[in-house]
N, CA, C and O atoms as CSV, one atom per row, in Angstrom:
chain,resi,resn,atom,element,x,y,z
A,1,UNK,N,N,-33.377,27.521,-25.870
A,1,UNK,CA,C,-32.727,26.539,-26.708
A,1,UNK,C,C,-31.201,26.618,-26.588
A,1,UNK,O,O,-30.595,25.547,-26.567
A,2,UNK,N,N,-30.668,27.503,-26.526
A,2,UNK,CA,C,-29.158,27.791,-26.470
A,2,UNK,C,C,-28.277,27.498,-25.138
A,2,UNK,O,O,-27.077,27.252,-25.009
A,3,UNK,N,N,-29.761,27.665,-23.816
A,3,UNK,CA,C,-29.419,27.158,-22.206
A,3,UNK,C,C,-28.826,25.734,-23.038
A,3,UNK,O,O,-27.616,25.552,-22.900
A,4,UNK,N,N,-29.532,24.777,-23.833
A,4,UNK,CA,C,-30.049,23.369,-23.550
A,4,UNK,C,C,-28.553,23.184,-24.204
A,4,UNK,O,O,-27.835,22.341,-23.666
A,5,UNK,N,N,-27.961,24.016,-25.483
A,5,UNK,CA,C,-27.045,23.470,-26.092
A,5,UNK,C,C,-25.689,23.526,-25.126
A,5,UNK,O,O,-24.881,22.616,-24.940
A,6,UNK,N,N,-25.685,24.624,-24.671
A,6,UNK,CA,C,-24.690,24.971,-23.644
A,6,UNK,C,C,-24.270,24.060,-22.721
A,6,UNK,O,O,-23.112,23.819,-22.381
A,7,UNK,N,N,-25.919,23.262,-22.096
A,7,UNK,CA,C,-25.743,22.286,-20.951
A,7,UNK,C,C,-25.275,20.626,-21.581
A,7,UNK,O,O,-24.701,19.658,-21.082
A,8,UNK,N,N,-25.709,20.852,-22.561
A,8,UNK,CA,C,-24.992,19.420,-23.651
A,8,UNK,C,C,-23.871,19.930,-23.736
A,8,UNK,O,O,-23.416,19.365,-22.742
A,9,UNK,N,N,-23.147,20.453,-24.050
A,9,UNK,CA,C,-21.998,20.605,-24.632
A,9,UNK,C,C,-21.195,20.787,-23.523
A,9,UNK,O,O,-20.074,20.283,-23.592
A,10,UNK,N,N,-21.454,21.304,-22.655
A,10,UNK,CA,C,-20.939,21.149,-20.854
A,10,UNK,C,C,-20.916,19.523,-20.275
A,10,UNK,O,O,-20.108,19.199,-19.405
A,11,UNK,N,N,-21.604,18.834,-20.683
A,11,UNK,CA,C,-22.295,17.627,-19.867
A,11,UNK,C,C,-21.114,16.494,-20.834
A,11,UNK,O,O,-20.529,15.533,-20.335
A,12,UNK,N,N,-20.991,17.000,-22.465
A,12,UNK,CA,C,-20.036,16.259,-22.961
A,12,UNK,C,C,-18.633,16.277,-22.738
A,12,UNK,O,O,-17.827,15.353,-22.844
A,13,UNK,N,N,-18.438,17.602,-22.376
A,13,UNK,CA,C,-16.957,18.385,-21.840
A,13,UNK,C,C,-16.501,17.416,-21.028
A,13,UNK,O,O,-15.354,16.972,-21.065
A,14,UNK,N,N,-17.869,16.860,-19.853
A,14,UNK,CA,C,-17.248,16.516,-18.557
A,14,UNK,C,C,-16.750,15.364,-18.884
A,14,UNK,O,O,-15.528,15.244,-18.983
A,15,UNK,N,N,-17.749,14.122,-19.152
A,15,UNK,CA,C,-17.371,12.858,-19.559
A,15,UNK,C,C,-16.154,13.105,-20.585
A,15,UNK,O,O,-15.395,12.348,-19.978
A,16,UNK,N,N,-15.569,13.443,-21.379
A,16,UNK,CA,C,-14.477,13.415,-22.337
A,16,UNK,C,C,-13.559,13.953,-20.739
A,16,UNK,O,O,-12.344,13.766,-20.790
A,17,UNK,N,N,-13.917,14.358,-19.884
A,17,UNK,CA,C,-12.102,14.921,-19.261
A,17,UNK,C,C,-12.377,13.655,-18.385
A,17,UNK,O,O,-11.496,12.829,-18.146
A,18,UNK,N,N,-13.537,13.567,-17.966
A,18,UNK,CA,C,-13.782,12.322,-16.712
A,18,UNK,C,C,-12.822,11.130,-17.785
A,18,UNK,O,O,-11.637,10.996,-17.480
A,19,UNK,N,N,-13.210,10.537,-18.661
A,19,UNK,CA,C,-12.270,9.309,-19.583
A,19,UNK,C,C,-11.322,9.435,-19.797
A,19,UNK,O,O,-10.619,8.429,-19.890
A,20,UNK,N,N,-10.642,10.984,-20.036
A,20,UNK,CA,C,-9.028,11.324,-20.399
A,20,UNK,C,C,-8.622,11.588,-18.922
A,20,UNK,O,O,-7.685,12.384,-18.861
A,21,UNK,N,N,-9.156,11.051,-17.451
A,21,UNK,CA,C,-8.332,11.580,-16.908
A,21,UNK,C,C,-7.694,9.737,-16.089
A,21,UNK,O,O,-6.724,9.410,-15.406
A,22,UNK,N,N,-9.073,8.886,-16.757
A,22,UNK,CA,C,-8.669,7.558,-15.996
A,22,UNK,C,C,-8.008,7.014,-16.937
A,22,UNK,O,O,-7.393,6.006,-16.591
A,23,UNK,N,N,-7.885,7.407,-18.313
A,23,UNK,CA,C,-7.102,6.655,-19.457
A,23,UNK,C,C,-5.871,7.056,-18.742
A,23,UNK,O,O,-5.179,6.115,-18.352
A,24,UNK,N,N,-5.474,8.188,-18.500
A,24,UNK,CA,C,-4.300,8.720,-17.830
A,24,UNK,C,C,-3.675,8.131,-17.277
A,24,UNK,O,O,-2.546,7.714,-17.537
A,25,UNK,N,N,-4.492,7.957,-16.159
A,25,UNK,CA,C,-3.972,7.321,-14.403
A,25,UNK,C,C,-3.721,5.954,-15.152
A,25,UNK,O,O,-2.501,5.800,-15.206
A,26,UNK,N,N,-4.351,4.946,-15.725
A,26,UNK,CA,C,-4.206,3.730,-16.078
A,26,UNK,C,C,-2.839,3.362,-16.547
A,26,UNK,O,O,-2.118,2.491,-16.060
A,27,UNK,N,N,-2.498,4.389,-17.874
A,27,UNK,CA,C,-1.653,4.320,-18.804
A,27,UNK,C,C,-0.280,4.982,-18.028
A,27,UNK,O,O,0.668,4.970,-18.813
A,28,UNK,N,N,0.050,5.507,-16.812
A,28,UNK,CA,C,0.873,6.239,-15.918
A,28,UNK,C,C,1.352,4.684,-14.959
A,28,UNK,O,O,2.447,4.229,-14.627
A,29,UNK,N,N,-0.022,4.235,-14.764
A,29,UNK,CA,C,0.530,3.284,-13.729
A,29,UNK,C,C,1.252,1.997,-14.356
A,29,UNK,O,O,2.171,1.361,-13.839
A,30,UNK,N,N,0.472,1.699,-15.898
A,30,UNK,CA,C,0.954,0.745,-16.317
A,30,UNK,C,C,2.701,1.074,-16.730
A,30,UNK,O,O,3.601,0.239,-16.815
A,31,UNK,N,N,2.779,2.384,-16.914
A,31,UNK,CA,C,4.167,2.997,-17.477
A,31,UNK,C,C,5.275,2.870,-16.717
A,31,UNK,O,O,6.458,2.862,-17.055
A,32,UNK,N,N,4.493,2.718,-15.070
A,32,UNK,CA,C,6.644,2.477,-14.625
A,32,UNK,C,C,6.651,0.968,-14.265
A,32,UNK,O,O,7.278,0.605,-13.270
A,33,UNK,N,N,6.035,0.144,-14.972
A,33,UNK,CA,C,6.340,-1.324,-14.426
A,33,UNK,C,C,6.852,-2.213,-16.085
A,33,UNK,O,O,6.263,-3.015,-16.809
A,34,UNK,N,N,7.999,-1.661,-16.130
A,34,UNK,CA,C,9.300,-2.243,-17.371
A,34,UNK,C,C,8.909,-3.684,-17.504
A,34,UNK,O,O,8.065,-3.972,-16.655
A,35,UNK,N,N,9.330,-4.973,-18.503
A,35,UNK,CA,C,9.825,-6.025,-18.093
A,35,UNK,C,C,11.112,-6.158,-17.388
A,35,UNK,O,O,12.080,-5.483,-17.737
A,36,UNK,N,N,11.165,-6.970,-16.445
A,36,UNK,CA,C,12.061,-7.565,-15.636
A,36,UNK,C,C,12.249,-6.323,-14.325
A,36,UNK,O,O,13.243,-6.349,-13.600
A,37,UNK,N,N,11.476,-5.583,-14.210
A,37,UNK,CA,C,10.817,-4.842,-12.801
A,37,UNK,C,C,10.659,-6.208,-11.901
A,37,UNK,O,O,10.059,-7.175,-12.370
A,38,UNK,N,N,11.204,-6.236,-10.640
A,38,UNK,CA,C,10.393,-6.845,-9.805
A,38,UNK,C,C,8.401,-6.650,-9.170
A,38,UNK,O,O,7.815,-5.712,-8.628
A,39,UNK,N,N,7.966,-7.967,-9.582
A,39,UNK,CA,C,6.412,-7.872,-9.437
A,39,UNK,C,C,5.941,-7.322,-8.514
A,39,UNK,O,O,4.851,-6.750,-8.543
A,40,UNK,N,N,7.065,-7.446,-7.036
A,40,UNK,CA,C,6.156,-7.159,-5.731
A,40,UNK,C,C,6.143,-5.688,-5.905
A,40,UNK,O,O,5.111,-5.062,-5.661
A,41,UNK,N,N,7.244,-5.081,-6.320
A,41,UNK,CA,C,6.848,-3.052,-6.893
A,41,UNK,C,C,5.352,-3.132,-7.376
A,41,UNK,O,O,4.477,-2.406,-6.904
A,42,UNK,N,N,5.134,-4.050,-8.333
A,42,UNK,CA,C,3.636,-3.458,-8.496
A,42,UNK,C,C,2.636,-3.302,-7.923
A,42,UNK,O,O,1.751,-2.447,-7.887
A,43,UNK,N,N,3.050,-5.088,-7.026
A,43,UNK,CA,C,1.278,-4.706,-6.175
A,43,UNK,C,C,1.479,-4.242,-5.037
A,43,UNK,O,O,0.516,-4.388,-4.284
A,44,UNK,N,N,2.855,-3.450,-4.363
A,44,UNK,CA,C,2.953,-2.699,-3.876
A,44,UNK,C,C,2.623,-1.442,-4.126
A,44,UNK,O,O,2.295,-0.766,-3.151
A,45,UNK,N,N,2.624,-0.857,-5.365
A,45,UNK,CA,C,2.290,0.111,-5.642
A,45,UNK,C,C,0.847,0.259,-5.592
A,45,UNK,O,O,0.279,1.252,-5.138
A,46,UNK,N,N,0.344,-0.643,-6.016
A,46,UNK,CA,C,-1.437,-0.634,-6.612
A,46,UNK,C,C,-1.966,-0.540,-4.749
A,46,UNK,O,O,-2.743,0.330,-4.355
A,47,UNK,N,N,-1.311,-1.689,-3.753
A,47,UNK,CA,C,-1.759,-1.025,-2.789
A,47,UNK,C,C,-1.678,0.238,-2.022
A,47,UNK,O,O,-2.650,0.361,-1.276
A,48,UNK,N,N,-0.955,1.077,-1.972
A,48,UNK,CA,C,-0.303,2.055,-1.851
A,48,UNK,C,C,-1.180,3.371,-2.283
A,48,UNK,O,O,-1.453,4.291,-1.512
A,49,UNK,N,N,-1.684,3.269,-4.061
A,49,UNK,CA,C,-2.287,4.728,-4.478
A,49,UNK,C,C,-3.275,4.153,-4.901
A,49,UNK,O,O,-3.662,4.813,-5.865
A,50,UNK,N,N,-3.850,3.394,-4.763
A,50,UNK,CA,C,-5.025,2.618,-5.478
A,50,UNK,C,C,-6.335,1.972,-4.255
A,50,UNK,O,O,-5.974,1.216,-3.353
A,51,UNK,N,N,-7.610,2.332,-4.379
A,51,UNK,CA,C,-8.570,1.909,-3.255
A,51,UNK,C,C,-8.549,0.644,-3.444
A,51,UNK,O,O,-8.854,0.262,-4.574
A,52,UNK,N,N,-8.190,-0.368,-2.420
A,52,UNK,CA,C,-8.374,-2.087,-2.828
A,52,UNK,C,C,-9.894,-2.210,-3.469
A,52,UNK,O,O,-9.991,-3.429,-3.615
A,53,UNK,N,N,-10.584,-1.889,-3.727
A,53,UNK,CA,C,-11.840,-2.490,-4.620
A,53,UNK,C,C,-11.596,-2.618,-5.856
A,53,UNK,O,O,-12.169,-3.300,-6.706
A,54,UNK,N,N,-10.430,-1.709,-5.950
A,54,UNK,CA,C,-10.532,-1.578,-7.680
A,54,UNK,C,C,-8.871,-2.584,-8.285
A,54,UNK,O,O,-8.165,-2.425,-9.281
A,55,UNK,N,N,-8.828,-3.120,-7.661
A,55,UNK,CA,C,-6.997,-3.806,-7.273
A,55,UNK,C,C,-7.345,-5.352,-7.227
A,55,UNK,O,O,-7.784,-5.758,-6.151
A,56,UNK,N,N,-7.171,-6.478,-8.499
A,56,UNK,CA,C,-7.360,-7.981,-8.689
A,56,UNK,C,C,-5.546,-7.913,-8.257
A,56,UNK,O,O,-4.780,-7.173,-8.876
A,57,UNK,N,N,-5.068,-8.856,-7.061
A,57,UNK,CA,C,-4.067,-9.384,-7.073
A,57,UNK,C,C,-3.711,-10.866,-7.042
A,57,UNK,O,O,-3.796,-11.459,-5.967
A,58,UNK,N,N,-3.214,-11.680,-8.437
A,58,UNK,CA,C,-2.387,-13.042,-7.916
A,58,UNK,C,C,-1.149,-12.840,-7.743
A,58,UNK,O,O,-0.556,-11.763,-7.679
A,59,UNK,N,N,-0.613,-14.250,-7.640
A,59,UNK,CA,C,0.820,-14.739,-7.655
A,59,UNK,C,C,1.294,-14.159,-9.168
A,59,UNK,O,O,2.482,-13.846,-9.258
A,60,UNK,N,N,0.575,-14.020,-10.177
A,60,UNK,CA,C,1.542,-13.895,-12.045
A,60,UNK,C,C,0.899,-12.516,-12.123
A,60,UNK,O,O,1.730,-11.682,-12.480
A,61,UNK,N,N,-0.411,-11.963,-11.888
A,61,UNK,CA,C,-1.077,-11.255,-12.489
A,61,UNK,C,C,-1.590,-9.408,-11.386
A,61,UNK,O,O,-1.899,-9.618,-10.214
A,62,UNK,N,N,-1.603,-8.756,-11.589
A,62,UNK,CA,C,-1.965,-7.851,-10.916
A,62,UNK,C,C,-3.051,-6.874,-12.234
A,62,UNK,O,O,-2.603,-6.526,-13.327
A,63,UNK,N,N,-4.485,-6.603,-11.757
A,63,UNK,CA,C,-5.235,-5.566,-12.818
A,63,UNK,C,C,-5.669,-4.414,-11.605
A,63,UNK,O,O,-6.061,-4.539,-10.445
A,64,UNK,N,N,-5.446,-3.468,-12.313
A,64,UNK,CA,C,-5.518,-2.293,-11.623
A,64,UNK,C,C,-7.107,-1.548,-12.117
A,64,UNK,O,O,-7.175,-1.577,-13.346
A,65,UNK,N,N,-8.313,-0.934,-11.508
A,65,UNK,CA,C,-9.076,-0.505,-12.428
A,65,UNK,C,C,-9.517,0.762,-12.248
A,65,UNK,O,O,-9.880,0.979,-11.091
A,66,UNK,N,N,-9.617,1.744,-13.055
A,66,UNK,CA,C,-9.613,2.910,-13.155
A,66,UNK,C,C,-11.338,3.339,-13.945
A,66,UNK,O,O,-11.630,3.271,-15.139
A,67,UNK,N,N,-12.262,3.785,-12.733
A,67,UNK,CA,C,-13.593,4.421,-13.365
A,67,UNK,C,C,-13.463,5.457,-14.310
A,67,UNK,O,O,-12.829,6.471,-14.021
A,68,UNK,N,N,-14.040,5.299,-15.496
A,68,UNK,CA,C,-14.292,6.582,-16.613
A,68,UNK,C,C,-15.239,7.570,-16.119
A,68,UNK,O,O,-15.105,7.969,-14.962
A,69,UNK,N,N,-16.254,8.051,-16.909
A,69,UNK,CA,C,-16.998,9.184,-16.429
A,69,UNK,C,C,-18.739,8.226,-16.442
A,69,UNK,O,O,-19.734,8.774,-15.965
A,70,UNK,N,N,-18.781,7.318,-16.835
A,70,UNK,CA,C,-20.066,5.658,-16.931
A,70,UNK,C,C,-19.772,4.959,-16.187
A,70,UNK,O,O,-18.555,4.795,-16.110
A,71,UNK,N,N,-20.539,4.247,-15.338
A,71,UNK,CA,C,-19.827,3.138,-14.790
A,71,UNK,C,C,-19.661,2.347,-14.996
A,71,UNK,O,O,-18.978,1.741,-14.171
A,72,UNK,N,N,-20.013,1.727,-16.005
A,72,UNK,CA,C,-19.381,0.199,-17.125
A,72,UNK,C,C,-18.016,0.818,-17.649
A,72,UNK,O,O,-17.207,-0.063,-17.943
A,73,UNK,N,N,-17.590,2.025,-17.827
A,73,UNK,CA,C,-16.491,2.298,-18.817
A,73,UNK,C,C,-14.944,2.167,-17.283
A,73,UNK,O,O,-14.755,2.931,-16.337
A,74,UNK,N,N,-14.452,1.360,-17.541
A,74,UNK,CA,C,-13.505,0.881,-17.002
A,74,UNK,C,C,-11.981,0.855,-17.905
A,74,UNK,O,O,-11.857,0.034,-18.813
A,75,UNK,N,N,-10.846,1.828,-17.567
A,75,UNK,CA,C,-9.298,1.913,-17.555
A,75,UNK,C,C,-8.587,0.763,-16.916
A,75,UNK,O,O,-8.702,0.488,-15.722
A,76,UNK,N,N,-7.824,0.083,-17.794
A,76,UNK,CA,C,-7.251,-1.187,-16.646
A,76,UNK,C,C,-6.316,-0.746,-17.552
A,76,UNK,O,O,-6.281,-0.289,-18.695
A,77,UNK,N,N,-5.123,-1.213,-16.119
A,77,UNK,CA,C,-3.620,-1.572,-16.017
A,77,UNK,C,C,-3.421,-3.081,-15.827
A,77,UNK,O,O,-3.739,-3.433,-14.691
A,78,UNK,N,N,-3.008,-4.021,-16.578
A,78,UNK,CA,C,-3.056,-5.663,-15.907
A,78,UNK,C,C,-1.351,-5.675,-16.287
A,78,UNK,O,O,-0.878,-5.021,-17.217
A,79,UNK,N,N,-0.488,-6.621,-15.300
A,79,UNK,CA,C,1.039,-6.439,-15.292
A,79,UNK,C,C,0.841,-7.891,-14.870
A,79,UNK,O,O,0.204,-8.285,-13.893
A,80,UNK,N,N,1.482,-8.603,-15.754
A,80,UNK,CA,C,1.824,-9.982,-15.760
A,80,UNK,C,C,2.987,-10.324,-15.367
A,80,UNK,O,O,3.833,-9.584,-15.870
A,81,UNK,N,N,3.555,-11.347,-14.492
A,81,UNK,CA,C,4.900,-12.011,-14.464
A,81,UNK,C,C,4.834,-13.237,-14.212
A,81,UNK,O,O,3.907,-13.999,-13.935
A,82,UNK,N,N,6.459,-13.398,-14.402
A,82,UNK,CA,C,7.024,-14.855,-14.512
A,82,UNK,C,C,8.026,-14.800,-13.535
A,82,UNK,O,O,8.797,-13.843,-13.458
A,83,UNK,N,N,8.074,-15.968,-12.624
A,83,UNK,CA,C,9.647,-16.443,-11.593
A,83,UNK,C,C,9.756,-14.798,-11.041
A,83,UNK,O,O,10.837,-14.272,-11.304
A,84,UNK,N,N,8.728,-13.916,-10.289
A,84,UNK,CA,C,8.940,-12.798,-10.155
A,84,UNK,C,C,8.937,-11.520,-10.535
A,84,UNK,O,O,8.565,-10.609,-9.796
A,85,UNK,N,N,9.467,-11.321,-12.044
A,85,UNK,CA,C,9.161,-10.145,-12.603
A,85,UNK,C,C,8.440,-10.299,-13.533
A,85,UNK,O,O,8.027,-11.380,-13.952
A,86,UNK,N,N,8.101,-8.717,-14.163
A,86,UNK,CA,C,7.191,-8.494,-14.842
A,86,UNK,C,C,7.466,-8.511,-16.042
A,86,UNK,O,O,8.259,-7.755,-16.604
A,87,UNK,N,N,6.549,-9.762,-16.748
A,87,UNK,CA,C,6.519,-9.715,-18.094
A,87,UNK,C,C,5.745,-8.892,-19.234
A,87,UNK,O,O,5.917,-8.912,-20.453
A,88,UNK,N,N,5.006,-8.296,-18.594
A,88,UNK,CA,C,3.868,-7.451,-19.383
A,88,UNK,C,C,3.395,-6.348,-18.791
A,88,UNK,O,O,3.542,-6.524,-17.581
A,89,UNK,N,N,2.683,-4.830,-19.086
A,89,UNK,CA,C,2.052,-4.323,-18.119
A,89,UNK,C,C,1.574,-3.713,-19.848
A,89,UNK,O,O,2.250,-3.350,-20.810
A,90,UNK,N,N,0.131,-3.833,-19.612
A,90,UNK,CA,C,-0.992,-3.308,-20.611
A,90,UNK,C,C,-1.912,-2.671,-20.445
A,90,UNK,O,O,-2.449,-3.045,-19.402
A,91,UNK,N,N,-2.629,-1.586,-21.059
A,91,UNK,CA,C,-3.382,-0.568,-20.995
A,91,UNK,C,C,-4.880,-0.879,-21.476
A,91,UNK,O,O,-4.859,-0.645,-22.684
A,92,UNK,N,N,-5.836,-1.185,-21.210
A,92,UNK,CA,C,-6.737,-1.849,-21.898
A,92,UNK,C,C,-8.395,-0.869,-21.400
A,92,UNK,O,O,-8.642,-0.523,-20.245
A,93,UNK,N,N,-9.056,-0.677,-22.279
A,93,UNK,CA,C,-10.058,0.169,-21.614
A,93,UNK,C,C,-11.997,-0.814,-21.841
A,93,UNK,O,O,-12.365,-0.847,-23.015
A,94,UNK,N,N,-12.690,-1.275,-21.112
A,94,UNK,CA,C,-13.873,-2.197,-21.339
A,94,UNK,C,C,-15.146,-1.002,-21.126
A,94,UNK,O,O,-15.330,-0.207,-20.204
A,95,UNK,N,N,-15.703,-1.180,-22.039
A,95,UNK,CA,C,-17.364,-0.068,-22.034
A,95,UNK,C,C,-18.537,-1.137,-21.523
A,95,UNK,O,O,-19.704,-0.764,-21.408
């Protein structure tokens, strides 16, 4: 009985660091893109450290997506602009 609690309480460990480590990366990437950053830094960046599967790029909008420790549980970075720079960059997490 105590194997079983051990292996739960191990198995919860993981998923809590697996989610704190893409909340991380999300909330890091969304962090160096200021308003009035030029846009192409971003989706330069997202191509750069980011696998294109997980990388939506338009002309206004760039979402970045970051797997949790589930695979429905998804970390996004989305960085919005206008006439070039960036009007927004938000941290948003979908289960």
């Amino acid at each position: 009985m105590a194997g079983l609690v051990v292996l739960a309480a191990g198995g919860v460990a993981v998923v809590v660091a697996m989610e704190n480590r893409a909340a991380g990366k999300a909330m890091a990437f969304c962090d160096r893109f200021k308003p009035g950053t030029a846009f192409l830094e971003a989706g330069q960046a997202a191509r750069a450290e980011i696998d294109r599967q997980f990388v939506t790029l338009s002309d206004d909008e760039l979402t970045v997506s970051f797997y949790g420790a589930i695979p429905p549980s998804l970390h996004l970075c989305t960085v919005k602009a206008r006439d070039g720079k960036v009007t927004l960059a938000r941290y948003s997490h979908v289960d």
